[in-house]
N, C-alpha and C positions, 0 to 999 in steps of 0.2 A: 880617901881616894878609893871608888871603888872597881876603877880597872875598866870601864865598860866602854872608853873610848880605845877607838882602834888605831894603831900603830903603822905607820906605813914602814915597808922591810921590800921594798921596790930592789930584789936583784932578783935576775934568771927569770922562770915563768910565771914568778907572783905577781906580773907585772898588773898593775892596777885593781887587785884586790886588798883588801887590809886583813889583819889580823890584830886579835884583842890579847895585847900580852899584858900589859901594866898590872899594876895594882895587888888587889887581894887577892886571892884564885878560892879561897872558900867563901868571901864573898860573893865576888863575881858568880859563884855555882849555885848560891843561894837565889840571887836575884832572878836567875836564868828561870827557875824553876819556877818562882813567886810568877814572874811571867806567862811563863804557860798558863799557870790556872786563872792568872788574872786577864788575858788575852781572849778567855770564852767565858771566864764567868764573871768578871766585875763588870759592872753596868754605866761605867765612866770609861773603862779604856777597851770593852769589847768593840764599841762602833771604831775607837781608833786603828786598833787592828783589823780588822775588815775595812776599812777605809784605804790602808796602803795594803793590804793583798788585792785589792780592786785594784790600785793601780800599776801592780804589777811586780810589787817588791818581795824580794828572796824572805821566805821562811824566819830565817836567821834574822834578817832584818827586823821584821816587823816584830820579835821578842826582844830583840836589842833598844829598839825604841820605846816598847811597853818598858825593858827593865828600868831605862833611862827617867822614862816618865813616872816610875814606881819611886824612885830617887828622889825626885822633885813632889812628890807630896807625902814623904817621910821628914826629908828637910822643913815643910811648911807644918805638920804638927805639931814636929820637935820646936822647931821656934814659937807658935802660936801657942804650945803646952794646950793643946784643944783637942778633942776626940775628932777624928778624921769625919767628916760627911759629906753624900756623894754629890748632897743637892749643890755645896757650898763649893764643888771643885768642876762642875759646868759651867 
């Protein structure tokens, strides 16, 4: 589990934002970070992050979806026991 889904905590003026509490929190900080660098400089999830700040989505968001997507092809190595490649994740 590594925490990156967000939590609804809906009392007083949080109304309708989330916050990300679960899970590992030095994971979670790891991933955040993986994020940024991979947000500008990986050549598979750069377009996807300029994809949703084009259409308008909060900062935070679009490293929360890089993280998420960073997730899902750490899982697909570990399982395929395969060196990661970019060609083969477009």
């Amino acid at each position: 589990m590594t925490g990156l889904a967000a939590v609804p905590h809906d009392s007083g003026t949080m109304r309708g934002r989330r916050m990300i509490a679960g899970g590992r929190r030095s994971l979670r900080h790891v991933l955040f970070q993986a994020a940024l660098a991979a947000a500008c400089h990986n050549p598979v999830l750069k377009p996807l992050a300029k994809r949703l700040k084009t259409r308008g989505k909060r900062h935070k968001f679009v490293i929360i979806a890089i993280a998420r997507r960073l997730v899902t092809i750490v899982n697909a190595v570990l399982k395929a026991a395969t060196p990661w490649r970019s060609e083969a994740s477009t």
